[in-house]
C-alpha positions as CSV (number, residue, x, y, z in Angstrom):
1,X,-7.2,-4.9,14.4
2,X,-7.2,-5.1,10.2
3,X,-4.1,-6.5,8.5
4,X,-4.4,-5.7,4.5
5,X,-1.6,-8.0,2.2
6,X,-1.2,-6.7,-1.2
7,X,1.0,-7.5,-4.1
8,X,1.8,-6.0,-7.3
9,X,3.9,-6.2,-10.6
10,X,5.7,-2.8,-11.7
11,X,4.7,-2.1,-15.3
12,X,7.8,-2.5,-17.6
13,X,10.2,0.4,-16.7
14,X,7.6,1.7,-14.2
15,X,9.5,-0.1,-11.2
16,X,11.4,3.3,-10.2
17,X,8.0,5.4,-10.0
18,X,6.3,3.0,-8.6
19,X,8.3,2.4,-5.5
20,X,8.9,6.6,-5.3
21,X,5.1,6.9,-4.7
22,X,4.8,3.7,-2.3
23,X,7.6,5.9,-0.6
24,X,5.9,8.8,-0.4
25,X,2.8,7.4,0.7
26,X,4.7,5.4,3.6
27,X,6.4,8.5,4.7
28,X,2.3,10.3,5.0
29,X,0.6,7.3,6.1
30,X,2.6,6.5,8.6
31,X,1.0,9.6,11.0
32,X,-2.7,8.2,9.7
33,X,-4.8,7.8,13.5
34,X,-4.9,4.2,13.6
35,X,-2.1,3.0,11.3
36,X,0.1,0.5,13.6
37,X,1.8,-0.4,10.8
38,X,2.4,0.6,6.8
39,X,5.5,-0.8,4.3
40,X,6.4,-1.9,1.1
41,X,8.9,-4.3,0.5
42,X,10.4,-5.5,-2.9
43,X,10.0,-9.6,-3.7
44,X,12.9,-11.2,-2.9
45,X,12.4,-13.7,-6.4
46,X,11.3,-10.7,-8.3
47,X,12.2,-7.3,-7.7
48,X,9.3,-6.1,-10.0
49,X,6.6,-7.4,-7.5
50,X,6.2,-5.1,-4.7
51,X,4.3,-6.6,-1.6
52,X,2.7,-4.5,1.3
53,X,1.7,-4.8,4.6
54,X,-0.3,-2.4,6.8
55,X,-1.9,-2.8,10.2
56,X,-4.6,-0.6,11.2
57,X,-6.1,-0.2,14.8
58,X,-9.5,-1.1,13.2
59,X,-11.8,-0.5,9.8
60,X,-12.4,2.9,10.9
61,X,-9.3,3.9,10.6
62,X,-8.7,2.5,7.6
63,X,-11.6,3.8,5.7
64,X,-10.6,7.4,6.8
65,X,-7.1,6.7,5.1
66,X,-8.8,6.1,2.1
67,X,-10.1,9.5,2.2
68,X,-6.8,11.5,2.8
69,X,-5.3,13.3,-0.2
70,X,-1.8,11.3,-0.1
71,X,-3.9,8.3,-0.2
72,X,-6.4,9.6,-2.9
73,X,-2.8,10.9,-5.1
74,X,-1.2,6.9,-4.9
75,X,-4.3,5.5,-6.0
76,X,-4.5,8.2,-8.7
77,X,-1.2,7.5,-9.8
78,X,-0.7,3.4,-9.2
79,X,-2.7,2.0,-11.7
80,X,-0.4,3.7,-14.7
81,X,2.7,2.3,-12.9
82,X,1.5,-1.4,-12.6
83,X,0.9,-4.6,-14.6
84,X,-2.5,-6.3,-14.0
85,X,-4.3,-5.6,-10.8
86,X,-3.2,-5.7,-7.5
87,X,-3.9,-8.6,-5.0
88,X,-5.1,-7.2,-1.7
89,X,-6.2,-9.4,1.3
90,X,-8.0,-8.2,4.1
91,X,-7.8,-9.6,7.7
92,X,-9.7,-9.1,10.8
93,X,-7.7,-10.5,13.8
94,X,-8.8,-10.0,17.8
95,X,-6.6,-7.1,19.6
């Protein structure tokens, strides 16, 4: 199993957009082969940082998300909508 933690900062007066495509790509990822698990969640300190949280039944599956065209259309689309770079964290835990 691969559990992937990320964080981000909405861009000033981007925070709207930004969670409308995290929504979209939820609602598409969701029925990704291998995705156990996919969400966004606002920071309960700062409702500007958005963290998320996705679970995937292995690497495989996750690299073939990165090739889907709702995936390829966030990551088209995030890096206008956030401050600064993302923090993602990537771990590999036994089944």
């Amino acid at each position: 199993m691969l559990i992937v933690i990320g964080s981000a900062v909405a861009a000033p007066g981007r925070r709207a957009e930004l969670v409308a495509a995290a929504r979209a790509v939820t609602a598409a990822t969701q029925g990704d082969r291998g995705c156990l698990a996919y969400s966004f969640s606002a920071d309960l300190e700062d409702p500007d940082r958005i963290h998320s949280i996705e679970i995937w039944a292995d690497r495989a599956s996750l690299d073939e998300h990165m090739t889907h065209p709702h995936t390829e259309e966030f990551l088209r689309v995030a890096p206008g909508l956030v401050a600064g770079e993302p923090v993602m964290s990537f771990y590999d835990v036994p089944s």
